[in-house]
N, C-alpha and C positions, 0 to 999 in steps of 0.2 A: 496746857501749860508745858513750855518744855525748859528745861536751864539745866546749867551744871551743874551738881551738886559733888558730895565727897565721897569718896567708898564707904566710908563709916554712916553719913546718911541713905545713900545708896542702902547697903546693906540692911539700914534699920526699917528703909519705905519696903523692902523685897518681904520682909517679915510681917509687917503690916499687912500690906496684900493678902500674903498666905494665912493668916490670922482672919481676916478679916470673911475666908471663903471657907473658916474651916478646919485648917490644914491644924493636925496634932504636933504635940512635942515641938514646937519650934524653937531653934535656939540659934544662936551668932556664933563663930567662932571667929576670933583675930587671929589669923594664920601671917601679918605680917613681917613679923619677926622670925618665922620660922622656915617660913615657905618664900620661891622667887617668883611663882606663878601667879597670884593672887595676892591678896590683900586678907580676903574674908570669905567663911563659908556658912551660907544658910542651910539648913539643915532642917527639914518635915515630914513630916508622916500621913500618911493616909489610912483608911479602913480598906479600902480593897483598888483596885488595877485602873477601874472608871473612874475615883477618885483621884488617881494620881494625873490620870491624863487627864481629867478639867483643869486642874488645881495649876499644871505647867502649861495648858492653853491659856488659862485665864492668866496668867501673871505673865506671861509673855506680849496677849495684847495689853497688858494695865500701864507695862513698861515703855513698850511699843508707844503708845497713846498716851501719856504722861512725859517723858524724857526725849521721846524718839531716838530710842537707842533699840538696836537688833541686837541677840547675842552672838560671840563668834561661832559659837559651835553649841551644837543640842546632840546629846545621845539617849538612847535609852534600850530596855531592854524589850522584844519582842510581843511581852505580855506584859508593859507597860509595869511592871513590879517595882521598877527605879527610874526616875529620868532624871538629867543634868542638863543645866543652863548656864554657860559657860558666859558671864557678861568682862569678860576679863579679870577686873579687879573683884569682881565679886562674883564667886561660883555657889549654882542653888541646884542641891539634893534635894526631892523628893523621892521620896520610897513607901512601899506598903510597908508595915507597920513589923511585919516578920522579917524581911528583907533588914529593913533598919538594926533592928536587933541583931540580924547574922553579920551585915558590913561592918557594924560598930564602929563609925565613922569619926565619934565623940573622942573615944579610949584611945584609937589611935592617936590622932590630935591631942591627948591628955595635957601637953605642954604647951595649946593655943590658950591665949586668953578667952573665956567666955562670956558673952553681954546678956546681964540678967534683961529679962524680958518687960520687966517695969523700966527699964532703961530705954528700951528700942521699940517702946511703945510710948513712950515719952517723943523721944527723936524725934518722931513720926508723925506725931499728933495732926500736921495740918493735912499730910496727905491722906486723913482718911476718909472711905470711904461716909461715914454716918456721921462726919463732924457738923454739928449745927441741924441735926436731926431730932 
């Protein structure tokens, strides 16, 4: 299935995904109003370095094979402790779970709106993976 959908859906299926494989602490930020680069940032955690690097293979093909959308840009760090998926309007953190705690990605942002996770798991609902299981 591929369509357009909104950053605000976007952003809610990206979380789903990462939920869906795992992924800790997940949360939305609304950086619209704050930020010119983005729209929204997902934000998760992992337990250690292998963790983070399935969690951004896996959600890269889920997007890939869902949307056919590519991100413009991926970084991360050498020992996989943090990667970034830059989908333009919607940029997704993961990080091992210490890493997370030292960026403190939330605090800075302190003035983005944050989408409670019963909201973006609502959003979401059809594209998940166990629906009708």
């Amino acid at each position: 299935m591929t369509e357009e959908i909104t950053s605000y859906k976007f952003a809610c299926v990206v979380a789903r995904i990462l939920d869906e494989k795992i992924a800790k602490d997940i949360s939305i930020l609304n950086i619209s109003n704050v930020s010119s680069f983005a729209d929204y940032f997902v934000i998760a955690s992992a337990q250690t370095s292998t963790q983070v690097k399935a969690l951004t293979e896996n959600l890269a093909d889920k997007v890939k094979q869902t949307f056919s959308r590519l991100p413009h840009g991926k970084e991360n760090d050498a020992k996989n402790r943090w990667n970034l998926i830059d989908y333009g309007d919607v940029v997704v953190h993961i990080l091992h779970q210490d890493d997370r705690d030292a960026y403190a990605i939330e605090k800075f942002w302190n003035h983005a709106f944050s989408i409670p996770k019963e909201t973006w798991l609502k959003e979401s609902e059809e594209y998940s993976e166990y629906r009708g299981k």
